[in-house]
N, C-alpha and C positions, 0 to 999 in steps of 0.2 A: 490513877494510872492513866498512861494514856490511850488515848485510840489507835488500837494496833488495827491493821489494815489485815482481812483476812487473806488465807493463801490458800489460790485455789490451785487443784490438783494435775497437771495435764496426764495425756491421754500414755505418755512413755512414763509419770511419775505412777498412775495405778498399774499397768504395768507392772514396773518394779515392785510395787506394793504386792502384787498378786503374787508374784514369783516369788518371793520372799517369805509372805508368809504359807507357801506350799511347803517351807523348810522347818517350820516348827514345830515342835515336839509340846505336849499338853502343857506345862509348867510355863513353856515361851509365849504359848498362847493367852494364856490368862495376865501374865504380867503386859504384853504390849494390850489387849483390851484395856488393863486398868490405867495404862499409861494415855490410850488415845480418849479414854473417857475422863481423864481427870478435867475439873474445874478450868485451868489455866490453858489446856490443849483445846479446847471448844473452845475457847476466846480465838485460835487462831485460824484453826479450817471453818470453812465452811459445814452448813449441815448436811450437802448433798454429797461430801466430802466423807465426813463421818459416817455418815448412813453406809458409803462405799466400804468404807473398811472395816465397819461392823459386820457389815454381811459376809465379807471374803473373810474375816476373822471365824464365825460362826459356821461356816465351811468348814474350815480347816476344824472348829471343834467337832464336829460331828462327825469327819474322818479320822482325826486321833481317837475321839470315843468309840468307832465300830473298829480299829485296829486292837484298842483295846482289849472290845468284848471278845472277839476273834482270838486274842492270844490265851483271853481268860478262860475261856472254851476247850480248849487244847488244852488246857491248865499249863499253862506255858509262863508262867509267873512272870520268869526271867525280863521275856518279850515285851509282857506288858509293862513292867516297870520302867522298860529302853523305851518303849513310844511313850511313855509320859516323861517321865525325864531326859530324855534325848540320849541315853546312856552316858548320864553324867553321876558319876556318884557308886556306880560300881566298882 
């Protein structure tokens, strides 16, 4: 393979990143982690890059996880099922 030149992130592309993932719902969160951790995605950002958006990913899980708990509590099923899913599948 060749040497791919890695890509670094500027300061309006995290940004965007953050904003973005402030919109996911638990299911979106776990699929872009296993998509920015794959094998072939670390070949292209950097790791202070990655570190970036592991953490802002890990955010956002531990705000869908206490929406969660929150709606579990309530016994509010319904809610909980809409922050994990994004209310998709109702």
């Amino acid at each position: 393979m060749a040497n791919i030149e890695k890509i670094t992130m500027t300061k309006e592309d995290r940004d965007y990143f953050k904003s973005g993932v402030r919109t996911l719902c638990g299911v979106e969160v776990l699929q872009v982690r296993d998509m920015i951790n794959h094998s072939d995605v670390k070949k292209i950002f950097t790791a202070e890059d990655l570190g970036f958006m592991n953490k802002e990913l890990g955010r956002q899980a531990g705000a869908v996880f206490a929406r969660i708990l929150r709606a579990i509590k309530k016994r509010d099923f319904r809610e909980a099922q809409r922050v994990l899913t994004g209310g998709k599948g109702e």
